[in-house]
C-alpha positions in Angstrom: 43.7 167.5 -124.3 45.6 170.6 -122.6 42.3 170.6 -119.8 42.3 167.2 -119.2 46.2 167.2 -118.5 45.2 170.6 -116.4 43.0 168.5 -114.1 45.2 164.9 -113.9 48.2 168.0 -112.2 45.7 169.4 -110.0 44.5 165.8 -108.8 48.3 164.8 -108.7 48.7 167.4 -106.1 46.3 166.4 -104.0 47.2 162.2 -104.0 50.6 163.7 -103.0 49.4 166.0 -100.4 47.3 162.8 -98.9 50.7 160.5 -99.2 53.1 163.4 -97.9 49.9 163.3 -94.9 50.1 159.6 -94.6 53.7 158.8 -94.3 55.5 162.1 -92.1 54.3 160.9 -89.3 56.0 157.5 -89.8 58.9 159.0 -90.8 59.4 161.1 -87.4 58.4 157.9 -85.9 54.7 159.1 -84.8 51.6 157.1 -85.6 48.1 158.7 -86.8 48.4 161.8 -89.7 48.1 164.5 -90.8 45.4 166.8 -92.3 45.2 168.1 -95.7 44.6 171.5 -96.1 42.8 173.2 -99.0 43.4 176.2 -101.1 39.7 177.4 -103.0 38.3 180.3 -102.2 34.4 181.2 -102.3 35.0 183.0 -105.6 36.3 180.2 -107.2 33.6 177.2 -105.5 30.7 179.5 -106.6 32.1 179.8 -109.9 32.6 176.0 -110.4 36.4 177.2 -111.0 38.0 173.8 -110.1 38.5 170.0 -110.5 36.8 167.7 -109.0 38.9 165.7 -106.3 41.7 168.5 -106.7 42.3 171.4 -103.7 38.3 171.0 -103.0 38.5 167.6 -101.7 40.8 168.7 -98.6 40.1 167.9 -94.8 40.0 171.5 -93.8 39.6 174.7 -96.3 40.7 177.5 -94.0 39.9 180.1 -96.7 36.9 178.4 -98.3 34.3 180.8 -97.1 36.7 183.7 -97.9 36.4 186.2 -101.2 39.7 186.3 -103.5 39.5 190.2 -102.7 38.9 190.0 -99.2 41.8 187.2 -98.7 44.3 189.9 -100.4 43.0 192.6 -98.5 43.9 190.7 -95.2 47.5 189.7 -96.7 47.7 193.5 -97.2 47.0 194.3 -93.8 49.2 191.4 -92.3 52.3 192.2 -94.2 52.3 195.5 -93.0 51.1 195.0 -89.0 53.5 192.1 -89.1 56.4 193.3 -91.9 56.4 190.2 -93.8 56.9 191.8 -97.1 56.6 188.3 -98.6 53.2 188.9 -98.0 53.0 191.6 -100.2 54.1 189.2 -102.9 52.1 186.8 -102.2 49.1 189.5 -102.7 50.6 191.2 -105.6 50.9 188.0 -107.9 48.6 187.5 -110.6 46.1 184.5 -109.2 47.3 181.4 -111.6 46.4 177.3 -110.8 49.9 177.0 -112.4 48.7 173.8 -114.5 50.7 175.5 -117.8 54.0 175.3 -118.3 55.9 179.1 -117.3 57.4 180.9 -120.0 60.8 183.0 -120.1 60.4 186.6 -121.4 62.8 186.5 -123.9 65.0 188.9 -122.6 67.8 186.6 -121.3 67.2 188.1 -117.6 65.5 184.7 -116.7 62.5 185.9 -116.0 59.6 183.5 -116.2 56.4 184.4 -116.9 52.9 182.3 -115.8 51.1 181.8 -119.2 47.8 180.9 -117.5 45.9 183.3 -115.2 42.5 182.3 -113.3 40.6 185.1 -114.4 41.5 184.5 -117.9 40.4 181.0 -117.5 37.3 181.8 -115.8 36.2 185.2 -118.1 35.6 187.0 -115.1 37.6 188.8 -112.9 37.8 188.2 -109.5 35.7 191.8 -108.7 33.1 190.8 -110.9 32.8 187.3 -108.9 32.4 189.0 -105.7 30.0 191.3 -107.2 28.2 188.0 -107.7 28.9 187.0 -103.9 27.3 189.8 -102.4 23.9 189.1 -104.7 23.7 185.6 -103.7 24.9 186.0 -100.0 23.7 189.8 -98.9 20.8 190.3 -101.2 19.8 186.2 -101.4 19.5 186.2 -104.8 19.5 183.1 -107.0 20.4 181.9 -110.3 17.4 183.2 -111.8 17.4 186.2 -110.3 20.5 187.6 -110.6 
């Protein structure tokens, strides 16, 4: 039950992203639209770490090609060529779909807590999954093989 309300959220958020694509330009008074753009990394595709007709049914994917490592190492490097310490952030948070609700810690500080992380979900971590990458990509390897 908890998976298959996991993956109606994650379609949700794309039928909004198409509507929210569909009806700005009328809004500002334009005509045509607007892509949708995607948020799965290469990690995650060659995992099979998402649901179907969720962030991997977008109209472009700029980071589709790009390892979850990789994509934090450039975050790291823009954040501090640029100074946008939200960058850092950005990098430093634990990688979550955010389908579970957030927990406080207890404390009374209002701190909230993610109770789902993608590694956990997946078993892997994301250094392990690039591991498996560089077989199939560098090395060619295949299912059997590797």
């Amino acid at each position: 039950e908890d998976l298959a309300l996991q993956n109606i959220q994650a379609r949700l958020r794309m039928v909004v992203a198409y509507l929210f694509a569909q009806l700005l330009p009328w809004v500002r008074g334009r005509s045509g639209f607007l892509l949708v753009l995607g948020s799965a990394n290469v990690d995650e595709g060659l995992r099979g770490y998402m649901t179907k007709y969720d962030c991997s049914s977008a109209d472009l994917n700029p980071i589709g090609a790009i390892s979850k490592l990789d994509l934090k190492r450039m975050l790291h490097w823009a954040a501090k060529t640029y100074g946008h310490d939200v960058l850092e952030e950005i990098a430093g948070a634990p990688p979550t779909a955010e389908l579970r609700p957030i927990e406080n810690d207890g404390g009374g500080g209002g701190e909230a807590e993610h109770t789902q992380t993608d590694e956990e979900d997946m078993g892997m971590s994301y250094a392990e999954l690039g591991y498996y990458g560089r077989l199939r990509k560098i090395s060619r390897c295949g299912p059997v093989s590797m």
